[in-house]
N, C-alpha and C positions, 0 to 999 in steps of 0.2 A: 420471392422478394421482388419488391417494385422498381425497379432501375428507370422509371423513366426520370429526365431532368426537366428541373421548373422549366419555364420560358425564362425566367429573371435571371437565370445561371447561364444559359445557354446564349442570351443578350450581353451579359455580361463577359464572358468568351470572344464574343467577336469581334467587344471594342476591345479587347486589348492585343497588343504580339506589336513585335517589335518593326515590321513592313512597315512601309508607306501606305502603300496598295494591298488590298484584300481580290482575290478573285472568288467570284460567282462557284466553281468550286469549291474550293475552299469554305465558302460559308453554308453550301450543303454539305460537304464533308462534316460537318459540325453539329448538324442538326441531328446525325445519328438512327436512332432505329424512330425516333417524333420527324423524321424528314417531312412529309407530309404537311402535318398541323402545321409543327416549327414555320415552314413554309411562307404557311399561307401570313402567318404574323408578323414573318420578315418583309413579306408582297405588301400588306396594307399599312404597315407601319411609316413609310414616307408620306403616304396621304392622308394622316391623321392631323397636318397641318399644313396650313395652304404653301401650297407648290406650282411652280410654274410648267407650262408643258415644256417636253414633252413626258415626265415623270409620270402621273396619272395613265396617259397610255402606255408607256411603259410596262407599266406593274400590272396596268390591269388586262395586257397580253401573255401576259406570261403569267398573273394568275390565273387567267382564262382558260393558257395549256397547261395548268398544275388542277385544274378544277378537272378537266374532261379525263385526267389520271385518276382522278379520284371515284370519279364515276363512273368508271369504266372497269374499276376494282383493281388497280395495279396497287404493288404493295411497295414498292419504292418511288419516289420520282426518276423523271429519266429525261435531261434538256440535253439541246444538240451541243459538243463538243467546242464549237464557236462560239456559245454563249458561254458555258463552264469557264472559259480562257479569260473571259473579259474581265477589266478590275475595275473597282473604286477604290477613291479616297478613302482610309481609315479611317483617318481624321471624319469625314463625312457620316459615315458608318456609327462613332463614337459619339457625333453631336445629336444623331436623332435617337441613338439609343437612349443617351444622358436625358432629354426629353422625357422619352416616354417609359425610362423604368419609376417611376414613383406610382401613375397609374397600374402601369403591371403589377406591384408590390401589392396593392389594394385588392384588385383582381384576385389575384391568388390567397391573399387572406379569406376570401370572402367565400373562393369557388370549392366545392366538395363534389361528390361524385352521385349527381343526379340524372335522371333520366337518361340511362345508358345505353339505351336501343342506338343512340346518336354514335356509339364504338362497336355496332355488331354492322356486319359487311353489307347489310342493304342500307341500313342509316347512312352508310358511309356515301355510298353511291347517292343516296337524294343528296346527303350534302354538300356532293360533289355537282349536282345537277344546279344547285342552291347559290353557290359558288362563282359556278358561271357567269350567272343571270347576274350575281354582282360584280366581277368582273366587264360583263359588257355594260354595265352602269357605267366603269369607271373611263371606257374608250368615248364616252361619247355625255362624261361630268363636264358641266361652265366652268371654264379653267380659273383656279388658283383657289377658289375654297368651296367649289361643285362638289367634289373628291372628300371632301369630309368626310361625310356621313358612313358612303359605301368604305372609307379607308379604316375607320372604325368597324365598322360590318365587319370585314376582313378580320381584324384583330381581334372581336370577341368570339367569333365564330372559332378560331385557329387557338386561340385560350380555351376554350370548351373544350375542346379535343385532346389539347393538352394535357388538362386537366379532370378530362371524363366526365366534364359538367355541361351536361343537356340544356341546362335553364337556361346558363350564358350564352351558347352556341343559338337557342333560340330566339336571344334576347340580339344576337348579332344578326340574326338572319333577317329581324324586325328594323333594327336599322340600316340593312341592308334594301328593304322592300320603303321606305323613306329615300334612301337616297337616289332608287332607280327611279321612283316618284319624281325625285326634283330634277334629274338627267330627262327624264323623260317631256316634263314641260318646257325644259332648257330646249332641247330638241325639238318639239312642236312650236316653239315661239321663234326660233331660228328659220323654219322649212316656212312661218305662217308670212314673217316680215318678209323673206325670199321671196314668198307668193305675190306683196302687194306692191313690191319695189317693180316687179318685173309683168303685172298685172293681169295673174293666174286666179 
């Protein structure tokens, strides 16, 4: 029997409980035996709308070290006890979930279990490799709506896995190699103006 849980059940969990405050445990404690996936959709889902730093780095530190678990083929996540400890807002938590479960809902209607090489242990690892690379898009995304694209990446990539569907996982990895695209001119046009202010 299949026990995995949607991503839209598992969002839906986390906005609710009676705290104020959520800890960083607690919302992997939740994520269950999809800790992983669940993850990486919890990690992009702040940057699916424009955000001010330091959120973008944020997330994309720490999906950076949720990526090189991945690719390194560990089968649980594993963050330092300091971070586990730390809380947000619930309330916070609830408003970008309320956001973005109606796309989730879509998502899921739509995704079935295609190209599954993406759920056997070397898939995992390039996706993990995959991962990264969108991650360090997001340390070094034009802040407040740079982080789109790759924060999307994130999410479809972490919904494929989910969901056991290759296509979408592909389809996030595509907007993932878009958004390192725009980080990356962000970046060149930043180091180019430096050059001519200071006359390199």
């Amino acid at each position: 029997m299949d026990t995995r849980q949607r991503t839209s059940d598992v969002l839906i969990a986390l906005a609710g409980g009676s705290s104020e405050r959520v800890s960083v445990g607690e919302i992997v404690d939740s994520l269950r035996q999809q800790a992983f996936a669940l993850l990486v959709v919890v990690l992009g889902l702040p940057n699916c709308l424009p955000m001010p730093p330091p959120i973008p780095l944020i997330s994309g530190l720490l999906l950076g070290f949720v990526a090189v678990q991945i690719a390194i083929g560990m089968n649980t996540p594993w963050l330092p006890p300091a971070l586990l400890r730390k809380t947000v807002a619930r309330a916070d938590v609830a408003r970008a979930i309320a956001r973005a479960l109606p796309a989730v809902y879509r998502l899921e209607r739509i995704s079935r279990m295609r190209l599954a090489f993406f759920n056997k242990p070397w898939g995992m690892r390039i996706t993990g490799v995959l991962l990264f690379l969108i991650a360090a898009g997001l340390l070094v995304a034009p802040p407040f709506i740079g982080q789109i694209p790759l924060g999307f990446a994130a999410c479809l990539v972490g919904l494929g896995l989910v969901e056991r569907d290759g296509v979408m996982a592909v389809s996030g990895i595509t907007f993932g190699a878009i958004g390192i695209a725009l980080s990356l001119s962000f970046v060149v046009a930043i180091v180019g103006g430096l050059a001519s202010l200071f006359g390199f």
